[in-house]
C-alpha positions as CSV (number, residue, x, y, z in Angstrom):
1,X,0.0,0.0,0.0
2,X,2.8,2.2,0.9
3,X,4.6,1.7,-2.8
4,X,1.0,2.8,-4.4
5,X,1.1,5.8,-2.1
6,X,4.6,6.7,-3.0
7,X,3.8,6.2,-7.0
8,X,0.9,8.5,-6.8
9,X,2.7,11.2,-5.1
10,X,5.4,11.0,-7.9
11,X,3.2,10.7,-10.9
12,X,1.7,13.8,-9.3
13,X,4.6,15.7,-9.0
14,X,5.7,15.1,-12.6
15,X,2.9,16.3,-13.8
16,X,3.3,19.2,-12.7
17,X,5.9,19.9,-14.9
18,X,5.3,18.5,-17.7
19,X,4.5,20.7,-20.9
20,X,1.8,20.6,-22.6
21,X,2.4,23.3,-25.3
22,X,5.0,21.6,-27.3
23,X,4.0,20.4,-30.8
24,X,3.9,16.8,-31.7
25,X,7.5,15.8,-32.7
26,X,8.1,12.7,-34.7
27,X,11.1,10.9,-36.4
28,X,12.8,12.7,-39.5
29,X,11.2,16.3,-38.5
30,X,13.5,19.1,-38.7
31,X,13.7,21.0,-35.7
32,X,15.0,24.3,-34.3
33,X,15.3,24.0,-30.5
34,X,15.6,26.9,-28.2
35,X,18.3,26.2,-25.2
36,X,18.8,28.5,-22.6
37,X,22.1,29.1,-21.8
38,X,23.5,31.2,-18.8
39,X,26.9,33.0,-18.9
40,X,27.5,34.9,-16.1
41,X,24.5,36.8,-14.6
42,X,22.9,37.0,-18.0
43,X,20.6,34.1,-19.5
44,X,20.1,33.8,-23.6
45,X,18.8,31.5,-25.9
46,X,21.0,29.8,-28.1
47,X,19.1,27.4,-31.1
48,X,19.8,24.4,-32.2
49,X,18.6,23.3,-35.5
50,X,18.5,19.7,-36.8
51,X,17.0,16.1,-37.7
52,X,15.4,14.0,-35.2
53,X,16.7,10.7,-35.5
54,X,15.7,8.5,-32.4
55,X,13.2,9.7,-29.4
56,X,12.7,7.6,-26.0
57,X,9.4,8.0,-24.0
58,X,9.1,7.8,-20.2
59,X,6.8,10.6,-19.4
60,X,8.6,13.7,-17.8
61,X,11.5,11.7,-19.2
62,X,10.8,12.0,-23.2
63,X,14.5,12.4,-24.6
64,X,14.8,13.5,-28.7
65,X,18.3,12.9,-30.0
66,X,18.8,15.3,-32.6
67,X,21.6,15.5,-35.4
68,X,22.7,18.5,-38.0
69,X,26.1,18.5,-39.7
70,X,28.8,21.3,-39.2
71,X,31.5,21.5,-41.4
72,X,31.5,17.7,-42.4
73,X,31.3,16.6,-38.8
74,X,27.9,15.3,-37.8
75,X,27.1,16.4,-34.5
76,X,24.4,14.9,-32.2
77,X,22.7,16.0,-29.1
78,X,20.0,14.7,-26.8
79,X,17.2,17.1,-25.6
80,X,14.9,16.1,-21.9
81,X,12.1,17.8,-24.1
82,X,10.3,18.9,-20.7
83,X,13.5,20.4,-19.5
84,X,12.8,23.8,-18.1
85,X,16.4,24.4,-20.0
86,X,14.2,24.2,-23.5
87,X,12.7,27.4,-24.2
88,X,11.3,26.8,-27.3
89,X,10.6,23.4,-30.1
90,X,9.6,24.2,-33.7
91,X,9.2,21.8,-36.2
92,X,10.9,23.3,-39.5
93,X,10.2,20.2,-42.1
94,X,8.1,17.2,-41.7
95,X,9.8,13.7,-43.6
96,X,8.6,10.7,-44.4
97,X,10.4,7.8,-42.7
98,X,9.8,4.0,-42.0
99,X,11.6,3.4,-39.6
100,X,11.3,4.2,-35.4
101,X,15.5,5.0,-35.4
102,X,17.5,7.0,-38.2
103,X,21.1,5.9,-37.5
104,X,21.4,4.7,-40.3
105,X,22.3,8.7,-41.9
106,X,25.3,8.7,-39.4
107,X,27.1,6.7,-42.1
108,X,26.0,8.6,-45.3
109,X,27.1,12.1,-46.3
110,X,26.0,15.2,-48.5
111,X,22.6,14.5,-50.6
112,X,22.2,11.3,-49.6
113,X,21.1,12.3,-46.0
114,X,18.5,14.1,-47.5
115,X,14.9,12.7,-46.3
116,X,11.6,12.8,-48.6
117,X,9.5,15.8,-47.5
118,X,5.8,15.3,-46.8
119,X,3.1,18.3,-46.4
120,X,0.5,18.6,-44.1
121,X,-3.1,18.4,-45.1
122,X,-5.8,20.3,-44.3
């Protein structure tokens, strides 16, 4: 009864954190993140603009890993999309994917990491 109790009060608790305004992110959307970033006393926002290639979902724990290349390096980062760190998410491009994981474009290069583009309807 105790471990009930316990579960309750921390399912609570998370959601009270949790954001509800962020838009619905999938796999192979292109992305411009807003992180804040403190120097000093002062606080900015810095974006981060990429693909989304894998996403893990534990409730307050939802992790995107997301991947742009600079210079000919691909570089990869992983977001805690409820972090109170993430200012803003936008989604940029919308691709059509089949599979739940996009490593696979960490071993191609140039046009062939290009992903086919869908368009909403409405």
């Amino acid at each position: 009864m105790l471990k009930l109790d316990t579960q309750k009060t921390i399912k609570n608790l998370e959601n009270n954190f949790i954001k509800t305004d962020l838009p619905e992110l999938k796999i192979g959307d292109s992305v411009k993140i807003g992180v804040k970033i403190i120097e000093g006393n002062k606080e900015r926002v810095q974006f981060y603009e990429g693909t989304i290639i894998a996403r893990k979902n534990s409730s307050i724990n939802t992790t995107i890993t997301v991947r742009k290349v600079l210079q000919g390096i691909g570089v990869e980062r992983i977001f805690l999309i409820h972090s109170p760190k993430i200012d803003s998410i936008t989604v940029l491009k919308s691709a059509k994917v089949r599979r739940a994981k996009l490593y696979y474009l960490r071993n191609l290069q140039g046009k062939a990491t290009r992903l086919k583009q869908t368009f909403a309807s409405k």
